[in-house]
VMD Tcl script that draws the C-alpha trace (Angstrom):
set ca {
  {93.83 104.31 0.18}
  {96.09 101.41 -0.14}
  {99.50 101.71 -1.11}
  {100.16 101.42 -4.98}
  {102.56 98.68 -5.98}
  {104.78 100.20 -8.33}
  {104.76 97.19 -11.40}
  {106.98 98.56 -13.80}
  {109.79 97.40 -12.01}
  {108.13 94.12 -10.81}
  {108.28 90.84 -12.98}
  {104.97 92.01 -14.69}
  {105.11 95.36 -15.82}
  {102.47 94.67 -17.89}
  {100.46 95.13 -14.73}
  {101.55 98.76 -14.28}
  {98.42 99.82 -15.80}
  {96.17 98.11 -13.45}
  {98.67 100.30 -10.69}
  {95.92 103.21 -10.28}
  {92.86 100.77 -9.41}
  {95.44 98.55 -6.60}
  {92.78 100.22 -3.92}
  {89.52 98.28 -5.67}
  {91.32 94.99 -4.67}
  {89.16 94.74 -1.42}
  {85.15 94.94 -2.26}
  {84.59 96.91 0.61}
  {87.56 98.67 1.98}
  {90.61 97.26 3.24}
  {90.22 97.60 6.89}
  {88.86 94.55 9.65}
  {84.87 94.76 8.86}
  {85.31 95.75 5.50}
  {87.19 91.79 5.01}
  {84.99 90.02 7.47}
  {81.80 91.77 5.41}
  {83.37 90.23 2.24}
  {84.19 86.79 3.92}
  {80.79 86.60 4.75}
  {78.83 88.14 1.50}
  {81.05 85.61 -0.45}
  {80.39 82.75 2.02}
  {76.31 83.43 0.83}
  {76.77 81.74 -2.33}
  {79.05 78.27 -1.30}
  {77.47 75.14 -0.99}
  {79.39 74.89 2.66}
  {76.75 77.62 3.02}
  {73.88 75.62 1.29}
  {74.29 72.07 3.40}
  {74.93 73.84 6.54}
  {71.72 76.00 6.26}
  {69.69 73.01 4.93}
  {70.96 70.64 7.70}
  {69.96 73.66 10.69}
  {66.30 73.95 9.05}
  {66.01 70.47 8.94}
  {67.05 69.86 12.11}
  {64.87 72.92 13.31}
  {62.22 71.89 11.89}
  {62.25 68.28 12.63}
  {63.11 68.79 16.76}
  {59.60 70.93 16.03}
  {57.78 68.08 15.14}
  {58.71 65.89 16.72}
  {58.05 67.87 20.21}
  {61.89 66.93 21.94}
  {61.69 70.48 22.28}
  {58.97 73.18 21.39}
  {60.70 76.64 21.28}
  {59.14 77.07 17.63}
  {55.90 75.32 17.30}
  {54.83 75.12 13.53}
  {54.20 77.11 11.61}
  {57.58 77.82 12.55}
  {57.71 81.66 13.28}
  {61.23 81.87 14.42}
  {62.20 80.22 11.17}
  {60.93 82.85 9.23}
  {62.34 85.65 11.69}
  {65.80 83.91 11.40}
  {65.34 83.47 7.50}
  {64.06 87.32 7.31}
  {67.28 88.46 9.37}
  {69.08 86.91 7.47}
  {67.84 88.29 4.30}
  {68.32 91.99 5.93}
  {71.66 90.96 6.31}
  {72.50 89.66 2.50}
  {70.87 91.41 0.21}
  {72.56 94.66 0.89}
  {75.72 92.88 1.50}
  {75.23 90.69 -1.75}
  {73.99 94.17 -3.84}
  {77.26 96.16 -2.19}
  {79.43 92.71 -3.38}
  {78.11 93.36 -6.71}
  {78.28 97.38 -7.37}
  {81.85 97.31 -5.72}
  {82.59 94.47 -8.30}
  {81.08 96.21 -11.40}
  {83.34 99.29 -10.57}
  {86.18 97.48 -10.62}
  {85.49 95.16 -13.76}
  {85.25 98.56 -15.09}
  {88.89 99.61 -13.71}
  {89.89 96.54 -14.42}
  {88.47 97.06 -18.35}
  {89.86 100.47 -18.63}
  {93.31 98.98 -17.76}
  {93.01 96.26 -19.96}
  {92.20 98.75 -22.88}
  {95.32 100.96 -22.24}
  {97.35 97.60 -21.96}
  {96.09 96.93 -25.64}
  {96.92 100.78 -26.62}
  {100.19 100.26 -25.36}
  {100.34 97.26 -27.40}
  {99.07 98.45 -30.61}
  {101.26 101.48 -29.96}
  {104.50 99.08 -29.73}
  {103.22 96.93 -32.61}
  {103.08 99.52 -35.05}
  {106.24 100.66 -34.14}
  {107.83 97.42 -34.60}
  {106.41 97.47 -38.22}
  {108.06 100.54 -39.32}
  {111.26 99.20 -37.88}
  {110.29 96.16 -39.52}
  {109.46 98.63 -42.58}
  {112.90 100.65 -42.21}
  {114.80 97.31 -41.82}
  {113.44 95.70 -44.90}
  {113.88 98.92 -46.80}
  {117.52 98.31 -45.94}
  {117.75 95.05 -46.77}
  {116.41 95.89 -49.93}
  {119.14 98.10 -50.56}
  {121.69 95.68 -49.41}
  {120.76 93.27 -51.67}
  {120.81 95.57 -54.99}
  {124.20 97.02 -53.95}
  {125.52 93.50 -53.54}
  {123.85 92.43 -57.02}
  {125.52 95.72 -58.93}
  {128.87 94.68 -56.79}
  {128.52 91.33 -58.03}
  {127.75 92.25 -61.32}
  {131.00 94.97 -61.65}
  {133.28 91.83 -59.90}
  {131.87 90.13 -62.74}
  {132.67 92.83 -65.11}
  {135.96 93.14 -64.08}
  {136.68 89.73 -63.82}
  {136.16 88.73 -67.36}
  {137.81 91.68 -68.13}
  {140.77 90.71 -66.07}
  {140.46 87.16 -67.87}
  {140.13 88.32 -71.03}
  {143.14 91.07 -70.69}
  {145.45 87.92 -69.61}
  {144.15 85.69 -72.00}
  {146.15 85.44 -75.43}
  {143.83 86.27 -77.64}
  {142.89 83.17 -80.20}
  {143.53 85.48 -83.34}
  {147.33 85.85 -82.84}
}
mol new
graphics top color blue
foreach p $ca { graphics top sphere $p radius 0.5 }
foreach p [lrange $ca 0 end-1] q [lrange $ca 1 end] { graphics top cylinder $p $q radius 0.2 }
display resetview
């Protein structure tokens, strides 16, 4: 099993839930065969692959024809050996490619969900701070508005107590 790269104190701890599946990174293992196996399944489906392919049947099948040499005389049996190796050979790569790659789009997904989790979970408490803080604020702002008021209050009467009165 491959070493686990501990993410929460890398640049991306958001990763540190994808931590437990860090030994699915490889379709088929992590040692030599198991990354030439993958080079090669994943080579199957390039158009590298394609040309090269087309340009060896073509030139197969026209050195054939045109008799420079006759090792496979039509209807080209050798072809369809090569063709049917080679189909031996890819499919159960190509079908092991795509199991190993289901399992780990459904690590992958089961990360992804406790990422979100852990989201929601922080979100929600960031609302009842948000909750607790407006709460406060609330408060606050009546205290200063009685405070104001009562400087008020005592201000006039201040003014008023200072003030000669008109009647005298």
């Amino acid at each position: 099993m491959a070493d686990l790269i501990d993410y929460a104190d890398s640049p991306n701890p958001h990763l540190r839930f994808q931590a437990p599946h860090a030994h699915l990174s490889s379709v088929f293992g992590n040692d030599w065969f198991a990354l030439k196996a993958e080079t090669f399944a994943r080579f199957f489906g390039t158009p590298t692959f394609l040309v090269v392919q087309t340009l060896i049947v073509g030139g197969w099948i026209a050195v054939n024809l045109l008799h420079m040499s006759r090792f496979d005389p039509y209807p080209f049996i050798l072809l369809n050996l090569a063709f049917s190796l080679q189909a031996a050979y890819a499919a159960p790569l190509i079908l092991l490619a795509q199991t190993r790659q289901a399992d780990r789009d459904k690590a992958l997904a089961e990360a992804d969900a406790h990422h979100r989790e852990d989201i929601a979970l922080a979100s929600e408490n960031r609302e009842m701070q948000m909750a607790e803080l407006l709460k406060q604020n609330t408060e606050l702002t009546e205290l200063t508005r009685q405070l104001a008021e009562r400087i008020e209050t005592l201000t006039r009467d201040l003014h008023e107590t200072l003030t000669p009165s008109k009647l005298a």
